[in-house]
MIBAPA-786474 format. One record per atom (N, C-alpha, C, O): atom name; y, z, x; residue number from 1; chain; residue in three letters. Coordinates in pm, 1 decimal, m for minus. Atoms other than C-alpha are relative to their C-alpha. Layout:
BEGIN
[r "CA"; [Y; Z; X]; NUM; "A"; "ALA"];
...
END
This chain:
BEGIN
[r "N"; [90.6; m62.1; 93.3]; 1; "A"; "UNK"];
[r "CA"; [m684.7; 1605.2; 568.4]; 1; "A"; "UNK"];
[r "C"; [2.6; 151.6; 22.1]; 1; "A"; "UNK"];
[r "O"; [3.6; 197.1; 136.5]; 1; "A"; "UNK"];
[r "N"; [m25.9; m130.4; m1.1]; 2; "A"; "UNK"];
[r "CA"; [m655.0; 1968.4; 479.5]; 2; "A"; "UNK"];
[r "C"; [m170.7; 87.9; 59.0]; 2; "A"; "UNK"];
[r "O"; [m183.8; 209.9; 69.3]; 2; "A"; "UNK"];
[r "N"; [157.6; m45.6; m55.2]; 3; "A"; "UNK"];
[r "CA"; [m1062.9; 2026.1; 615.4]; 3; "A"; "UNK"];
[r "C"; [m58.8; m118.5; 110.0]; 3; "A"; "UNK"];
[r "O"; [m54.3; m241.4; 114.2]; 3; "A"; "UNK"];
[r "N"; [77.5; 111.4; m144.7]; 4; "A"; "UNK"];
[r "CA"; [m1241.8; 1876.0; 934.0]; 4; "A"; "UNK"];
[r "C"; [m91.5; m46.9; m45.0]; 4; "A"; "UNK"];
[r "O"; [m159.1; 23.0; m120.5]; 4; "A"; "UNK"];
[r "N"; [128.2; 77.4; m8.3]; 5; "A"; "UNK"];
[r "CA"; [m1499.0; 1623.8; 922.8]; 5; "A"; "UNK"];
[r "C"; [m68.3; m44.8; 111.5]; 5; "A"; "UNK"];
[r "O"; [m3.8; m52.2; 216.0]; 5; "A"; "UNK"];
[r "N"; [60.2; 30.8; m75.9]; 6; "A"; "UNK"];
[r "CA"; [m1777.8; 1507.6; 1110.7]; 6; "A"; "UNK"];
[r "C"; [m94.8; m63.0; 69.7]; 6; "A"; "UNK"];
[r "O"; [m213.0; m28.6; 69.6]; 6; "A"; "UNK"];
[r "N"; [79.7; 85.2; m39.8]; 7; "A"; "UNK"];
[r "CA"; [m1911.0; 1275.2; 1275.7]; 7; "A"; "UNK"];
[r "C"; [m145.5; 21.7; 65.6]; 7; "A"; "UNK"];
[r "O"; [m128.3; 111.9; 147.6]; 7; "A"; "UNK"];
[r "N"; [125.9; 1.9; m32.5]; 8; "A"; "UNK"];
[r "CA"; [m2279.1; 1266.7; 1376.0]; 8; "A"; "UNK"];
[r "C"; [m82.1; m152.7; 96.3]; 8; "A"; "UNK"];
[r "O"; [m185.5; m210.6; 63.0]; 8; "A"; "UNK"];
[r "N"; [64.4; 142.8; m46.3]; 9; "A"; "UNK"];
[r "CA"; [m2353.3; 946.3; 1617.3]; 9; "A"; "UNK"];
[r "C"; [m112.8; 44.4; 59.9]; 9; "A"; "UNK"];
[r "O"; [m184.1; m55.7; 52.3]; 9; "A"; "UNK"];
[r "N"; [96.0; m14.2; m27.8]; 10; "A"; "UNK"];
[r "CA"; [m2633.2; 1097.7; 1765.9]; 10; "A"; "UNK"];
[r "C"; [m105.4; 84.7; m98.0]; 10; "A"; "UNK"];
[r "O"; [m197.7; 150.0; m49.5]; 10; "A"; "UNK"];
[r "N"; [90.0; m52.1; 62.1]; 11; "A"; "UNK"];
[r "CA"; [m2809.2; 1227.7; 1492.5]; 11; "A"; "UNK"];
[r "C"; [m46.4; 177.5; m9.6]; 11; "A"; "UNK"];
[r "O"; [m100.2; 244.0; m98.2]; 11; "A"; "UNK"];
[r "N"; [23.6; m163.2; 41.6]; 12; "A"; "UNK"];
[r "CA"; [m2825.7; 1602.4; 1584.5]; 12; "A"; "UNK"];
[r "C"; [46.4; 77.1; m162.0]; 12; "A"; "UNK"];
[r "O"; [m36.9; 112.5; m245.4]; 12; "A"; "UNK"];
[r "N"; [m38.5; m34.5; 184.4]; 13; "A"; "UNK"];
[r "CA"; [m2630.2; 1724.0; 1226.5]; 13; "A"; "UNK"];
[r "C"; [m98.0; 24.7; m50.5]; 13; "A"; "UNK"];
[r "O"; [m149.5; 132.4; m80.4]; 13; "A"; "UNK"];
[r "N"; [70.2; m10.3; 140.2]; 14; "A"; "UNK"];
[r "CA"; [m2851.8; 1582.6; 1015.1]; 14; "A"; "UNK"];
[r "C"; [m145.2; 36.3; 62.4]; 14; "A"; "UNK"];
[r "O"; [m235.8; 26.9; m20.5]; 14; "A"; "UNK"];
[r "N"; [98.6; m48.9; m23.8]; 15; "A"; "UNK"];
[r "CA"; [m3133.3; 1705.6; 1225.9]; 15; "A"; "UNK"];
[r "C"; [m33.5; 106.2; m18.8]; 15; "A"; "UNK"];
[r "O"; [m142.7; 149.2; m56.0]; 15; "A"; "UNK"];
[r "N"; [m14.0; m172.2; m28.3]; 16; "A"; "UNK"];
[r "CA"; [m3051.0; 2039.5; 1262.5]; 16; "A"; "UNK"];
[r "C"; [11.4; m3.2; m140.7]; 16; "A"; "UNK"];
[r "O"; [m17.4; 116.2; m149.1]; 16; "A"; "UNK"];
[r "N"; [m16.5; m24.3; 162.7]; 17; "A"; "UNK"];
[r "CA"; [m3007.3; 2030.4; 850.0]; 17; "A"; "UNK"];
[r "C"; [m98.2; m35.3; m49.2]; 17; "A"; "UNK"];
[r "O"; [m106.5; m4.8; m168.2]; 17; "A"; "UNK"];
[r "N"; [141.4; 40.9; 60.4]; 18; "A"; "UNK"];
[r "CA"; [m3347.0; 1889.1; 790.0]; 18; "A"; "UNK"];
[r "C"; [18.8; m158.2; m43.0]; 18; "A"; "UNK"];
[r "O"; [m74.9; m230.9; m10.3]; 18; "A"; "UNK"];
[r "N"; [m35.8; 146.9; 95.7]; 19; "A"; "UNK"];
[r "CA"; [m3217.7; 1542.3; 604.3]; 19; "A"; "UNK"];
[r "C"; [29.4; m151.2; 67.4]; 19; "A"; "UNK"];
[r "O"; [85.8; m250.3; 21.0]; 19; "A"; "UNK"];
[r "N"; [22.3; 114.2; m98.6]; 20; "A"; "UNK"];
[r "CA"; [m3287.9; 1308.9; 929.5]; 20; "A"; "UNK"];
[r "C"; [m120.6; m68.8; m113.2]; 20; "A"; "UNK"];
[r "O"; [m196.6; 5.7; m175.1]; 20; "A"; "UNK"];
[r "N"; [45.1; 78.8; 92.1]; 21; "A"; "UNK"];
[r "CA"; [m3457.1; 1011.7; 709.0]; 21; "A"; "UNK"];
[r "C"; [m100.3; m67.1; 168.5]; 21; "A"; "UNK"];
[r "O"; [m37.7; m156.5; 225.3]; 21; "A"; "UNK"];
[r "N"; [61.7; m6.3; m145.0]; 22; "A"; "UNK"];
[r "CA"; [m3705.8; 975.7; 1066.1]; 22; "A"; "UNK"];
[r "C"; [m34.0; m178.3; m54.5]; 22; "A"; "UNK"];
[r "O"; [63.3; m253.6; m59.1]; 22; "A"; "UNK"];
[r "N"; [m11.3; 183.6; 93.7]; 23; "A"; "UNK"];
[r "CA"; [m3823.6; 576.4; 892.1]; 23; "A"; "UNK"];
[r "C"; [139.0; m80.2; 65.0]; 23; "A"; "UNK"];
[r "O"; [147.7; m157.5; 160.4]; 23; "A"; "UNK"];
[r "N"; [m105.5; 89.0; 72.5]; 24; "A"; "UNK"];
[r "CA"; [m3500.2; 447.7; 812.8]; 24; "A"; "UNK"];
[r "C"; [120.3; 56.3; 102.1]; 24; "A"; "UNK"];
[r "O"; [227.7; m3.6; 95.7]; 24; "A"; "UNK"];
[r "N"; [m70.5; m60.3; m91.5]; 25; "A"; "UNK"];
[r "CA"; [m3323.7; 700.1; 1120.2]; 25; "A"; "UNK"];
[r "C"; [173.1; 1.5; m49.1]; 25; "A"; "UNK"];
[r "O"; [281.7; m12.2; 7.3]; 25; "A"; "UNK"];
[r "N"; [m148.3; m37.6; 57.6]; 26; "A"; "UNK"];
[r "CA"; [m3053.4; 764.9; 872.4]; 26; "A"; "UNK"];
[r "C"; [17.1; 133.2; m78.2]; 26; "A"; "UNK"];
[r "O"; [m78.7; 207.3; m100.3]; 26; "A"; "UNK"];
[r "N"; [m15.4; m154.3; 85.2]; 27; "A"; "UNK"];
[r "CA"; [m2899.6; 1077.9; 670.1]; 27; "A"; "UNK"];
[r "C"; [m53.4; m48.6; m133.7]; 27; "A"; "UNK"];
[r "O"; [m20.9; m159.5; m176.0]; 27; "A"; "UNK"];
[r "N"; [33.3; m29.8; 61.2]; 28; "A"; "UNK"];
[r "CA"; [m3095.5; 1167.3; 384.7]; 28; "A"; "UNK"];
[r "C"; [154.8; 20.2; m112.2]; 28; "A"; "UNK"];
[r "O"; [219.3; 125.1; m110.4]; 28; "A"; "UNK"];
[r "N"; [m155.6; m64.4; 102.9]; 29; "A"; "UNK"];
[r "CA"; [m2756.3; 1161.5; 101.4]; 29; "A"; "UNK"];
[r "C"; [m35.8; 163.3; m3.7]; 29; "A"; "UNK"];
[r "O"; [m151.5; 186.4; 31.6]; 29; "A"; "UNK"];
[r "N"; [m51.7; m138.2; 27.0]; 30; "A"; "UNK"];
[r "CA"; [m2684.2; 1546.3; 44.7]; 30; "A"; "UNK"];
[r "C"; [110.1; 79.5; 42.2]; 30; "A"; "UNK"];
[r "O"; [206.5; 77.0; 118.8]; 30; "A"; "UNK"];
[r "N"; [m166.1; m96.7; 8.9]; 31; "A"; "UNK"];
[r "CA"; [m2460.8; 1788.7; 0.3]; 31; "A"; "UNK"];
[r "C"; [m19.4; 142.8; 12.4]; 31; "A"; "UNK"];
[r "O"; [m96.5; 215.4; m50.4]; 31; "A"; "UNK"];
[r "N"; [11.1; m170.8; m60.1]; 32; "A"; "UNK"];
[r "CA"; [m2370.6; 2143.5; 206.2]; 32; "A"; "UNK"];
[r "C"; [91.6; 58.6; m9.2]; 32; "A"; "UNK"];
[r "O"; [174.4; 47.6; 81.2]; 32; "A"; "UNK"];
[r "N"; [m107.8; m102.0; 39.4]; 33; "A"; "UNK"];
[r "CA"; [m2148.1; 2379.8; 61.6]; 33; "A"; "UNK"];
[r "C"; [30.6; 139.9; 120.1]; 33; "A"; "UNK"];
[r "O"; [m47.3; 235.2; 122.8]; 33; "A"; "UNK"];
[r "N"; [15.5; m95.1; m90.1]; 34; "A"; "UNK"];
[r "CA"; [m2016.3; 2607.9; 360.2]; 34; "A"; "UNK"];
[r "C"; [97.6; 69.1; m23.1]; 34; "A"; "UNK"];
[r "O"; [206.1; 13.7; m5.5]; 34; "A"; "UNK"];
[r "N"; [m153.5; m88.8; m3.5]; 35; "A"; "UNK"];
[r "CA"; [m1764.8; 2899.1; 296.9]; 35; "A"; "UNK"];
[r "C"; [37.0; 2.7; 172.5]; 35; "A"; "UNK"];
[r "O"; [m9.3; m41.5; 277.6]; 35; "A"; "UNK"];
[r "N"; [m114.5; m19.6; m97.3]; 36; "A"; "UNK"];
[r "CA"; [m1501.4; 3002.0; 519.4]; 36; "A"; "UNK"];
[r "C"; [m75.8; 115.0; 120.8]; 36; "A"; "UNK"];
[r "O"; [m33.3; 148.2; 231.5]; 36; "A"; "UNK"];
[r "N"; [15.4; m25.1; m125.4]; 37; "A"; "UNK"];
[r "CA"; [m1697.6; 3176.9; 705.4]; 37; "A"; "UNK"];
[r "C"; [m141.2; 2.4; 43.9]; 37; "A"; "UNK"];
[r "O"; [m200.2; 103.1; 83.1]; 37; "A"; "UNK"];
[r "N"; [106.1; 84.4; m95.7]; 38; "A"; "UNK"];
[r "CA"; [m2005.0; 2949.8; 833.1]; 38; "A"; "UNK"];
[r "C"; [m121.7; 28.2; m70.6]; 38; "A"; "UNK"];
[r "O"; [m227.4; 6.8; m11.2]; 38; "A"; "UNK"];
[r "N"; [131.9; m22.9; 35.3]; 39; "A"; "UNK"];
[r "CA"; [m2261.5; 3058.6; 575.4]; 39; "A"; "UNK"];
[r "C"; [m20.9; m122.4; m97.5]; 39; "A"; "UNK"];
[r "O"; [65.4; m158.6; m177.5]; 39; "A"; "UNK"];
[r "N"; [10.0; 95.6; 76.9]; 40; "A"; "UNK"];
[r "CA"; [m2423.6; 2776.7; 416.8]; 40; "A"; "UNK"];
[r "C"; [23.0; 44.3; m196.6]; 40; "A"; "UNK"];
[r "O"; [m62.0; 129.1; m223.8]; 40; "A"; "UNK"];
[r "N"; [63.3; m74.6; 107.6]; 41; "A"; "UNK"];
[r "CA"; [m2382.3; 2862.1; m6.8]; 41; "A"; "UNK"];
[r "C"; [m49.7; m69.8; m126.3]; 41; "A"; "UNK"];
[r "O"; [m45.3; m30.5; m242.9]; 41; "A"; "UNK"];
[r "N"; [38.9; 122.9; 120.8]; 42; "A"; "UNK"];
[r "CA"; [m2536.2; 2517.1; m184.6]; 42; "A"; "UNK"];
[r "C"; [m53.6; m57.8; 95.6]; 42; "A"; "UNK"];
[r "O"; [m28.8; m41.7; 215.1]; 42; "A"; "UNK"];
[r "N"; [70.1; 165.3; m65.3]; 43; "A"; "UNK"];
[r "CA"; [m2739.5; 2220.5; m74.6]; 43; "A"; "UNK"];
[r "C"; [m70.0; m22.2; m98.1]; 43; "A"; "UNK"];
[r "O"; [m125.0; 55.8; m175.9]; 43; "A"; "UNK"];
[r "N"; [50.7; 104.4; 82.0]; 44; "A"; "UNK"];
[r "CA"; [m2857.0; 1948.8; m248.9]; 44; "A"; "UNK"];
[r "C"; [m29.6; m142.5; 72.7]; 44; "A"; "UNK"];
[r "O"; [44.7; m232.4; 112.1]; 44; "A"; "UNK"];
[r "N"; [56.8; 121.0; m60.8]; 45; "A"; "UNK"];
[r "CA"; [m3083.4; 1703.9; m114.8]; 45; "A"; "UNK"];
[r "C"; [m63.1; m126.3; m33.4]; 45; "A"; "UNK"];
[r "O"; [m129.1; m206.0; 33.2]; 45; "A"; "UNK"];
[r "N"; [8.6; 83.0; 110.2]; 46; "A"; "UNK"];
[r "CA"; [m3116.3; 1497.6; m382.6]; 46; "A"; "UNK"];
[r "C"; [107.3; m52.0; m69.2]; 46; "A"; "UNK"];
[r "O"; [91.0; m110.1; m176.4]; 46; "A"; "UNK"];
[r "N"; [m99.4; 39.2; 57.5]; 47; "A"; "UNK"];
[r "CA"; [m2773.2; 1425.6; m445.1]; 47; "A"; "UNK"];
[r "C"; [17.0; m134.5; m51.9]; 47; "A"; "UNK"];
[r "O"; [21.6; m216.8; 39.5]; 47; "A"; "UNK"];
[r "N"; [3.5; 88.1; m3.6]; 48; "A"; "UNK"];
[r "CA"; [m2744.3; 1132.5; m657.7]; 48; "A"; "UNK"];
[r "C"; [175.9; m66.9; m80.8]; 48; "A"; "UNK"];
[r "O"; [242.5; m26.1; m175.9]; 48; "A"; "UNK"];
[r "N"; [m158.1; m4.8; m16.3]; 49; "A"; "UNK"];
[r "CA"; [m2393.2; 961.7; m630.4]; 49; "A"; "UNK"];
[r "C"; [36.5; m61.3; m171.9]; 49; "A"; "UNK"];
[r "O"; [153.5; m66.1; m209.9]; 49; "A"; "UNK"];
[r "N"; [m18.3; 68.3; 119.0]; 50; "A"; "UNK"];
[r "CA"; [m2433.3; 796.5; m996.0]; 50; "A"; "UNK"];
[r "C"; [m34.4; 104.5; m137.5]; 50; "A"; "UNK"];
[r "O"; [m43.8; 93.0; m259.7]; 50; "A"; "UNK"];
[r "N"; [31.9; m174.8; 97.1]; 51; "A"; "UNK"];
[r "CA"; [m2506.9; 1142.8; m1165.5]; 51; "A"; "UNK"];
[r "C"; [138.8; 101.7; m35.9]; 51; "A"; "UNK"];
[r "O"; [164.3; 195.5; 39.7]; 51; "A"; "UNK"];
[r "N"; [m124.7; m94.7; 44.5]; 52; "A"; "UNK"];
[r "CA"; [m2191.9; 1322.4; m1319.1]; 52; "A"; "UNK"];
[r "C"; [m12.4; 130.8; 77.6]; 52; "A"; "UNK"];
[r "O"; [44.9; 194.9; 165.8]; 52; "A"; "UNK"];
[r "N"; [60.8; m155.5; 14.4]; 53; "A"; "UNK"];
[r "CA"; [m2402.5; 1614.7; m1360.8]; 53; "A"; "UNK"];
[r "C"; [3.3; 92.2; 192.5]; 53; "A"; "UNK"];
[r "O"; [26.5; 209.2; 223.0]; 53; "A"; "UNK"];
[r "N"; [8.1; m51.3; m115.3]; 54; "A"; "UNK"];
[r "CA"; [m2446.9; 1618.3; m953.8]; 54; "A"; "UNK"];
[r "C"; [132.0; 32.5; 88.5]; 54; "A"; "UNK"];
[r "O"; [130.0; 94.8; 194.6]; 54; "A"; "UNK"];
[r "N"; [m147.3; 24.4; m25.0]; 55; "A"; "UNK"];
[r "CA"; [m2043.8; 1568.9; m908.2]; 55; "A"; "UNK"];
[r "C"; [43.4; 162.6; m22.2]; 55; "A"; "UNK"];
[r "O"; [92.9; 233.8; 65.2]; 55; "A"; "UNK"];
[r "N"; [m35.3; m79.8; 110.1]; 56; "A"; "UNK"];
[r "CA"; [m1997.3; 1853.1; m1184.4]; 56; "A"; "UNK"];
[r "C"; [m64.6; 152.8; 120.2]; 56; "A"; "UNK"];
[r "O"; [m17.9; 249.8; 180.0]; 56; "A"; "UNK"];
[r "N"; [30.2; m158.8; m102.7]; 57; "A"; "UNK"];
[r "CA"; [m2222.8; 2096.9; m984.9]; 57; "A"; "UNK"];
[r "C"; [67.9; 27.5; 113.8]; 57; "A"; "UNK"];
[r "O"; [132.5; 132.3; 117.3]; 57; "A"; "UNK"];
[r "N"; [m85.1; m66.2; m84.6]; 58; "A"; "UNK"];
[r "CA"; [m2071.3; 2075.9; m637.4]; 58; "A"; "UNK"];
[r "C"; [129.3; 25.9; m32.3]; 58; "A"; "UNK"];
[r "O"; [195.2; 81.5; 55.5]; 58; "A"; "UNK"];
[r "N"; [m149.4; m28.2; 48.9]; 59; "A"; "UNK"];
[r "CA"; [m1736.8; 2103.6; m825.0]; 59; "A"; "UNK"];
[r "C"; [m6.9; 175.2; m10.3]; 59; "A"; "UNK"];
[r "O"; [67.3; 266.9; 24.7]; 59; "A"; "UNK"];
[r "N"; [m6.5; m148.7; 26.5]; 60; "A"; "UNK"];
[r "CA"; [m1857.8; 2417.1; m923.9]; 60; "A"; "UNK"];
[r "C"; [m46.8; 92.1; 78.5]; 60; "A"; "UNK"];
[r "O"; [m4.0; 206.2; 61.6]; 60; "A"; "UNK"];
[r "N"; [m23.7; m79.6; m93.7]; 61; "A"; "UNK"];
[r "CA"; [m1961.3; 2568.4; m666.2]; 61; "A"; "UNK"];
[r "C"; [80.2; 27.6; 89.9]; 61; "A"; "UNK"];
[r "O"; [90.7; 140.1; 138.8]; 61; "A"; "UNK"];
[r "N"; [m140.1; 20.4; m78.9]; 62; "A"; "UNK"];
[r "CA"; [m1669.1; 2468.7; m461.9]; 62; "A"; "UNK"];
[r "C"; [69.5; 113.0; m35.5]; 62; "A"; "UNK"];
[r "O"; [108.6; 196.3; 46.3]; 62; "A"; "UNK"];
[r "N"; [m75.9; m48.9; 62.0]; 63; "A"; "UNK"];
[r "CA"; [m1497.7; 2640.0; m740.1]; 63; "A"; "UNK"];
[r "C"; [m21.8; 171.5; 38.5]; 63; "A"; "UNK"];
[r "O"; [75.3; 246.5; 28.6]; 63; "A"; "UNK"];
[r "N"; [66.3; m133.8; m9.2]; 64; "A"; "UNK"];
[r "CA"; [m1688.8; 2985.7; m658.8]; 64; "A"; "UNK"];
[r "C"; [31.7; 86.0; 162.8]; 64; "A"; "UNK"];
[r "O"; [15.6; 201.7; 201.7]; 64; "A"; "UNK"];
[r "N"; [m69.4; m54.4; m111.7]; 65; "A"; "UNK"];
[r "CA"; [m1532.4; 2991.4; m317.9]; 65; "A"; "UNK"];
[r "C"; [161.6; 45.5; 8.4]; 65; "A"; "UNK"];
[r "O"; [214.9; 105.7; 101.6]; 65; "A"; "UNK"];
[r "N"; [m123.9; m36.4; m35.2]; 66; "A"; "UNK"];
[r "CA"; [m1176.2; 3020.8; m415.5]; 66; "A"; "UNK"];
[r "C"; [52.7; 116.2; m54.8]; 66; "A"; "UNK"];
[r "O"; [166.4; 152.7; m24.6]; 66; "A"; "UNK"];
END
């Protein structure tokens, strides 16, 4: 894969991002747009995976980094 991913088994990540689901001790779905150099420049914490419209946006912001 041309970008790293990352695993989270202990939960820090999604802690440190706010979107620890503390209940259900799972990630909150969302989505964190980070340029190239470590600044967050999107989130969406409401991402819903059956929504075009929510596809369409991180597309476009993606798009605003290249």
């Amino acid at each position: 894969m041309p970008y790293p991913l990352l695993s989270d088994w202990h939960k820090q990540t999604v802690k440190d991002y706010g979107v620890f689901h503390e209940k259900n001790e799972t990630a909150i779905r969302s989505v964190f747009v980070i340029n190239k150099d470590g600044i967050v420049t999107y989130v969406n914490t409401a991402f819903d995976a059956k929504k075009q419209e929510d596809y369409e946006e991180v597309f476009a912001q993606l798009e605003k980094l290249v």
